[in-house]
C-alpha positions, 0 to 999 in steps of 0.5 A, spaced: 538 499 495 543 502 490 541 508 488 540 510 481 543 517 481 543 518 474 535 515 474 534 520 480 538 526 477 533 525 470 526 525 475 528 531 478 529 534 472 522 532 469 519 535 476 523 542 474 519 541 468 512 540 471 512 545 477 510 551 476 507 557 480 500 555 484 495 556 480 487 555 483 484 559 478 477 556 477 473 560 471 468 554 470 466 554 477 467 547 478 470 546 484 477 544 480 482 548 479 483 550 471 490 546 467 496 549 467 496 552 460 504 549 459 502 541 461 496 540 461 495 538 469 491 541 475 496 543 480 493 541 486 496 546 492 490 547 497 486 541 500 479 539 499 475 543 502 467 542 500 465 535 495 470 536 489 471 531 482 477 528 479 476 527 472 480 522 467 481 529 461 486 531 467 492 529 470 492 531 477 499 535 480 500 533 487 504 539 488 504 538 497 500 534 502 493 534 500 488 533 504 480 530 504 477 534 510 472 531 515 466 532 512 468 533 505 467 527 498 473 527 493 471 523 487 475 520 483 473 517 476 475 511 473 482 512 469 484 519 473 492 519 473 493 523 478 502 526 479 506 527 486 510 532 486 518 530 488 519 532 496 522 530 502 520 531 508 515 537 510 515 537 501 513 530 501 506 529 497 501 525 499 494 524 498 491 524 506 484 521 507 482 524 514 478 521 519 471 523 517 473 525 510 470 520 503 475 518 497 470 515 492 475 512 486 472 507 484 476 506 477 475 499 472 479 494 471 479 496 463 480 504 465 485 504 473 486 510 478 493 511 477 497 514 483 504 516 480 510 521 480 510 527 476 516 524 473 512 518 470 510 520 463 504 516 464 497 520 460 490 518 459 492 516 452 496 511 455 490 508 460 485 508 454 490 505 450 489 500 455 497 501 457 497 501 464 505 501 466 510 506 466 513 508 459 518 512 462 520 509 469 523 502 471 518 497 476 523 499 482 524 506 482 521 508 488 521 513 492 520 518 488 514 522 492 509 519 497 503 516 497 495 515 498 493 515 506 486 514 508 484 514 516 479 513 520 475 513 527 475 505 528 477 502 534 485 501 534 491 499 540 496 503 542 499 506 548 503 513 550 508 512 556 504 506 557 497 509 558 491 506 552 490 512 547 484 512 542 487 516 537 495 516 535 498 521 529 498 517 523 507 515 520 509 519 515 504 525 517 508 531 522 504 531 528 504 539 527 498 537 522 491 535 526 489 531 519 494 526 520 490 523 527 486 517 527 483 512 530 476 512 535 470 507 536 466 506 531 469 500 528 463 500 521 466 507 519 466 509 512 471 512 509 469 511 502 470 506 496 477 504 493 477 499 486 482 498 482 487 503 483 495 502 482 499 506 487 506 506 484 514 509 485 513 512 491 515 512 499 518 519 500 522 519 506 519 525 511 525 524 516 529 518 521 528 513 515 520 515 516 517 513 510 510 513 506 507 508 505 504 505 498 497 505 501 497 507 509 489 505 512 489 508 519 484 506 524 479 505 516 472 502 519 469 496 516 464 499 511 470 502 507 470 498 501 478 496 499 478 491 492 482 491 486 489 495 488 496 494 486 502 497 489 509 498 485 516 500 488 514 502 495 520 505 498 516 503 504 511 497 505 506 496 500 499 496 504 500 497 512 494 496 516 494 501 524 489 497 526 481 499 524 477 492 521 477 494 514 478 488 509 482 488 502 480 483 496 485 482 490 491 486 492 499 485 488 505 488 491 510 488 487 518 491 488 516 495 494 523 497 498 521 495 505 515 490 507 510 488 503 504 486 508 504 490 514 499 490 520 501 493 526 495 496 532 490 489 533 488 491 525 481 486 525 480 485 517 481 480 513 486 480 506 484 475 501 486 474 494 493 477 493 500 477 491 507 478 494 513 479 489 519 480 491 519 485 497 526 489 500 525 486 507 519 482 510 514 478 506 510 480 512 511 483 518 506 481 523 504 484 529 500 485 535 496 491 539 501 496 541 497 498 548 493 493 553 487 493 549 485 487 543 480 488 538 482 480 536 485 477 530 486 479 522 487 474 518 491 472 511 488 468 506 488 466 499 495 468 497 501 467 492 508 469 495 513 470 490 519 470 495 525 473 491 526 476 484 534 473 482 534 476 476 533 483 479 536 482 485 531 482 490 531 478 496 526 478 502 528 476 508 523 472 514 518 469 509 513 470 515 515 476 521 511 475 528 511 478 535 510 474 540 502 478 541 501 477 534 494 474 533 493 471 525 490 466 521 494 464 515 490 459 511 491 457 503 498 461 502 503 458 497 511 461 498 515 460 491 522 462 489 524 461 497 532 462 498 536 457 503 535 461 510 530 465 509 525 463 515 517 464 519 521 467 525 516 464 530 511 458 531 510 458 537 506 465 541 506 466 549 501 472 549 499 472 541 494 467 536 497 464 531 495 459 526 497 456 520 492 452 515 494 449 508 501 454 507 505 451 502 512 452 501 516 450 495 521 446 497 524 439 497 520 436 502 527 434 505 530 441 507 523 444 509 524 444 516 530 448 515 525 455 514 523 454 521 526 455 529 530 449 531 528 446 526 521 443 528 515 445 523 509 447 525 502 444 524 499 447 517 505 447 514 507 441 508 512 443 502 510 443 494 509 446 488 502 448 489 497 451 493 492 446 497 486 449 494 489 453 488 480 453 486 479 459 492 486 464 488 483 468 482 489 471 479 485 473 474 481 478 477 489 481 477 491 482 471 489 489 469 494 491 473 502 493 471 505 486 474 500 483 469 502 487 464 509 486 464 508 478 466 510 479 473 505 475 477 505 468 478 501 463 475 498 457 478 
């Protein structure tokens, strides 16, 4: 991706504004720190350590890494904005749910949770106003701090020199901090309720081309509740599940720099309801246990894949990326503004289950066989303009979002 150095050098400038000496003073013993005077929003620089409420009056600072500790409930209200600070590497800013810690935010589709960069100019008037994009920063700006991770104890499959571990350090998180571990044997776990929360323009690099993820679920149970989520310009991927049987409901990823859906460690859920906008790499990279364990298979369904933006000159590559030991089921998917080469990589599995019902591409039928290995299309595939059961993709339940808003999301 072109960097905009003149966008990159304004952002920075605006963090200098916002960044100010730590401050946890708390003279209304609310478990919050007060306002900094001059901006009004709570620098947030220690970790959550005891039950703790975000409100929307606030805007929340991200001034590093900030962890929810086992144990401990942070509460988000509906329309909070909360603002990472810039950094890179050991400075990046996240949000980290650890294993055994709760994240209640459950916002609302007339007043979204916001996760943002300090130097998007977004402010609770804005949310009230019903104006949910940025005012200041374009829709790929990414990068520009890191993101939200939430980790938990249910089983997941990945090896150390070839041995089966249970738990393994989460990506984007140093090792040098226990908080980043994930993973156990509690496949119903719960890490709280995440509703209509918009994560946006982060991704921050914390070394080697290790970047943060939109929205990074890490061995998350299946009594978390996940639904109403938007990811925009993600440096990294948009959503990438590390095993765990959480499911996501209505989902939009739109602009991120790598792969839009990712799924990686035997992730045993389900995705249903979701959009896919022009992502830099994979739609979907899709791959099976990293160990000898296999918990089973995820499945993806009711979907609508925008392929590429030509107007912003974005391209995704494979339109579905597998390993041969993936097990997925793909069922009522439609694929739309699909360029020549742009391919499923592999039809066929040795060791993995793959399954594709009623996926669509949108194409002339004549040049369909060009997107597959050899030339062959698989059962489940047809070409057409329309899903094969549009009546099972609401994308009205997405339209509170910025993609809404700015007329990005696809109709049907």
């Amino acid at each position: 991706m072109k960097t905009n150095w003149k966008l990159l050098s304004l952002l920075f400038a605006t963090t200098a504004l916002f960044t100010f000496s730590a401050c946890d003073k708390d003279d209304d013993d609310d478990n919050n720190p007060d306002p900094i005077e001059e901006t009004g929003n709570v620098i947030v620089t220690q970790n959550i350590t005891e039950n703790t409420t975000w409100t929307s009056d606030k805007v929340y600072q991200l001034a590093g890494r900030i962890t929810v500790v086992e144990g401990v409930t942070l509460t988000i209200e509906p329309g909070t904005i909360i603002k990472g600070e810039m950094g890179t590497g050991a400075n990046a800013t996240a949000l980290l749910v650890a294993r055994g810690g709760i994240l209640e935010a459950e916002g609302e589709a007339t007043a979204p949770i916001i996760f943002t960069t300090v130097g998007d100019e977004i402010s609770p008037e804005d949310i009230a106003a019903g104006n949910f994009g940025s005012p200041n920063l374009p829709n790929d700006a990414n990068g520009l701090w890191g993101g939200v991770i939430v980790l938990g104890k249910a089983p997941i499959s990945a090896s150390n020199e070839g041995a089966d571990i249970s738990e393994v350090q989460i990506e984007g998180i140093p090792t040098s901090d226990a908080n980043g571990l994930y993973g156990g044997d509690k496949s119903d776990d719960y890490s709280g309720k995440l509703k209509y929360i918009s994560i946006r323009h982060g991704g921050a690099n914390i070394g080697d081309g290790n970047e943060i993820n939109g929205l990074t679920l890490g061995g998350v149970g299946s009594a978390t509740i996940i639904e109403n989520i938007e990811i925009v310009a993600n440096q990294d991927d948009g959503i990438e599940w590390f095993g765990g049987s959480v499911s996501v409901k209505n989902a939009v990823v739109w602009n991120t720099g790598d792969d839009a859906i990712d799924a990686d460690q035997s992730w045993t859920g389900t995705l249903d309801n979701f959009v896919v906008i022009a992502p830099g790499d994979h739609n979907f990279e899709l791959d099976g246990p990293e160990g000898s364990s296999d918990n089973g298979a995820y499945t993806l369904k009711n979907g609508v894949i925008v392929a590429n933006d030509t107007e912003m000159k974005r391209f995704s590559s494979d339109l579905i990326n597998t390993d041969d030991n993936t097990s997925v089921t793909f069922e009522n998917l439609l694929f739309t503004a699909i360029e020549a080469g742009q391919m499923v990589n592999r039809v066929s599995h040795d060791v993995g289950t793959v399954s594709f019902n009623d996926i669509v591409l949108d194409v002339d039928a004549e040049n369909l066989s060009t997107h597959f290995p050899n030339g062959e299309v698989p059962e489940g595939f047809s070409a057409g303009n329309a899903p094969a059961n549009a009546s099972a993709i609401n994308l009205d339940a997405l339209g509170w979002t910025w993609t809404a808003q700015a007329g990005a999301l696809p109709t049907l």
